[in-house]
C-alpha positions, 0 to 999 in steps of 0.5 A: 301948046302948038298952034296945031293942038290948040286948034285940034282941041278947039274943034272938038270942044275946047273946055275951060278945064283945058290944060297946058302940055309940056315939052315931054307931052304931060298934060299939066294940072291946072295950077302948074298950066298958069305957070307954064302958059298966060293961063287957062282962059287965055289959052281958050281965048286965042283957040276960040278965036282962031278955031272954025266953026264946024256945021252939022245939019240934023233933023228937024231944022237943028243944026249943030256948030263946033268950034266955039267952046261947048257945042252949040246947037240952032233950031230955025224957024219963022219964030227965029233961029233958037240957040242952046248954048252961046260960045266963047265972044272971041268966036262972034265972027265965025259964029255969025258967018256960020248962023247966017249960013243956016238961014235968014231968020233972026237970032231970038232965043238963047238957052244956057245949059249951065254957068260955065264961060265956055257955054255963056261967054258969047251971052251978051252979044247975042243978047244985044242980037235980039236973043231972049236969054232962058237958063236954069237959076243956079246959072243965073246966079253964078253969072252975076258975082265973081264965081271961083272954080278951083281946080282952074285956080281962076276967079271969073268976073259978072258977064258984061250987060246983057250977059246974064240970063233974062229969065230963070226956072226950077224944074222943067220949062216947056217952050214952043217954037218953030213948031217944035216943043223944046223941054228943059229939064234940071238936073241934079248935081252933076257936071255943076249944079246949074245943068239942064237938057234940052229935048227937040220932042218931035225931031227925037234930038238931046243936048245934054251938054256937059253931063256927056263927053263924047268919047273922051274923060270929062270934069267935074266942077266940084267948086260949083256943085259937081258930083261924079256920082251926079255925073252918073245919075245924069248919064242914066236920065239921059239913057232913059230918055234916048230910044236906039234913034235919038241924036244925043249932043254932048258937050265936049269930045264927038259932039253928035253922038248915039245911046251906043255912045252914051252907054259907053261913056255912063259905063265908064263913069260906074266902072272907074268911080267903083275902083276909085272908090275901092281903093280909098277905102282900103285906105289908098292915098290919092296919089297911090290911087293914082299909081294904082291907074284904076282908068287903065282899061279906058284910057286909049278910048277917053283919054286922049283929050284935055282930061288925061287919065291922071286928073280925072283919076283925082276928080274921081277920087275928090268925089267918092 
């Protein structure tokens, strides 16, 4: 992968379900990536470390920063800067340069939206920089143990000290701080089972997170509770919760999005899981559901990131 890629891909939300790509431009699947390349979380590594942070001021106080894995969003305020979402630790100095850009105000609230090292990986230091670390209880359990992700062919190793949630929930927790009343709220199964939203009530702003891609295809963690179907009970929570002037931010692909957005993307996951699901029943193979290409007709639009159309074809087909 160039380094000229490899940057691109970091700026728009480089994920741990990255893959490499061949000479002949193929994206690789993820066990073919380990043998092409140092491996998948290597390859994010030298991204994040080289990536710079890219800074979008909202409403309300809310900033976003992109360029550290899963984007990242800041509230400040006299209670301290709120962050959802912690990056990858190889980011810690553009990240701190970014929120000491933002304001004055210390680093005292972190919220995870799930376990994935690409969201939790810069946990420990900002833990060790005064944050509370808040997170739903699955989270918290797949950071204390060795965690597989098979689709990645990767065994990822406990969190140093300090890495791991200080305090987990069910259900929904409301907090309220900088004068703003942040809701989050658990999914069901759907990117993994450990998903959350995070509601700015006043300011009319969602980070969804990795239940929306923005723009692009995205993965489904079966290895830790994924669910495609999941994936679209999630997307229609979200719609109902967003009105025509609700800031949706997604995870991965264009972090600051609109419902017009979130609606393509939702009727995208129905349209492709149905005829997915379609042809497995007519006894198709995965590989001749594959040759079928029943993404076709969204491919130019999401299919020219990390999850080319073949591999979330297969994620689709594993979850019907």
């Amino acid at each position: 992968m160039s380094s000229s890629k490899v940057g691109l891909l970091s700026r728009r939300g480089f994920c741990l379900c990255c893959v490499g790509a061949t000479a002949a431009g193929r994206w690789l699947i993820p066990h073919e990536a380990f043998a092409e390349a140092r491996g998948i979380v290597s390859l994010i590594k030298d991204s994040a470390a080289a990536s710079p942070i890219v800074t979008h001021r909202l409403r309300n106080d809310i900033t976003v920063l992109e360029g550290s894995g899963g984007t990242v969003a800041v509230l400040t305020g006299p209670d301290g800067k709120v962050l959802i979402d912690a990056g990858i630790a190889v980011s810690r100095p553009q990240m701190t340069k970014a929120l000491v850009d933002i304001g004055a105000d210390p680093i005292t609230h972190l919220v995870n939206t799930h376990w994935h090292f690409d969201h939790t990986d810069g946990n420990a230091w900002l833990n060790a920089a005064g944050a509370k670390i808040i997170a739903q209880e699955n989270t918290g359990k797949y950071l204390s143990r060795v965690q597989r992700v098979a689709d990645w062919d990767y065994n990822f190793l406990a969190p140093p000290p300090g890495g791991t949630p200080t305090e987990v929930f069910t259900g929904e927790r409301t907090l309220k701080l900088n004068g703003s009343t942040i809701v989050l709220r658990q999914y069901g199964p759907a990117h993994t089972d450990s998903d959350i939203s995070v509601t700015f009530v006043e300011a009319n702003v969602i980070h969804v997170a990795d239940t929306f891609w923005n723009g692009v295809y995205p993965f489904v963690d079966y290895s830790t509770g994924g669910s495609i179907n999941g994936m679209i009970a999630a997307s229609d929570a979200n719609l109902a919760a967003a009105s025509d002037d609700t800031i949706i931010i997604a995870g991965h692909g264009k972090a600051v999005g609109t419902k017009a957005e979130l609606q393509e993307f939702h009727d995208m996951l129905v349209a492709v899981r149905d005829a997915v699901s379609a042809l497995k029943r007519q006894g198709r193979s995965r590989d001749e559901t594959l040759a079928a290409k029943p993404t076709a007709a969204f491919d130019a639009r999401f299919g020219n990131f990390v999850i080319d159309p073949g591999f979330f074809t297969r994620l689709v087909y594993d979850g019907v």
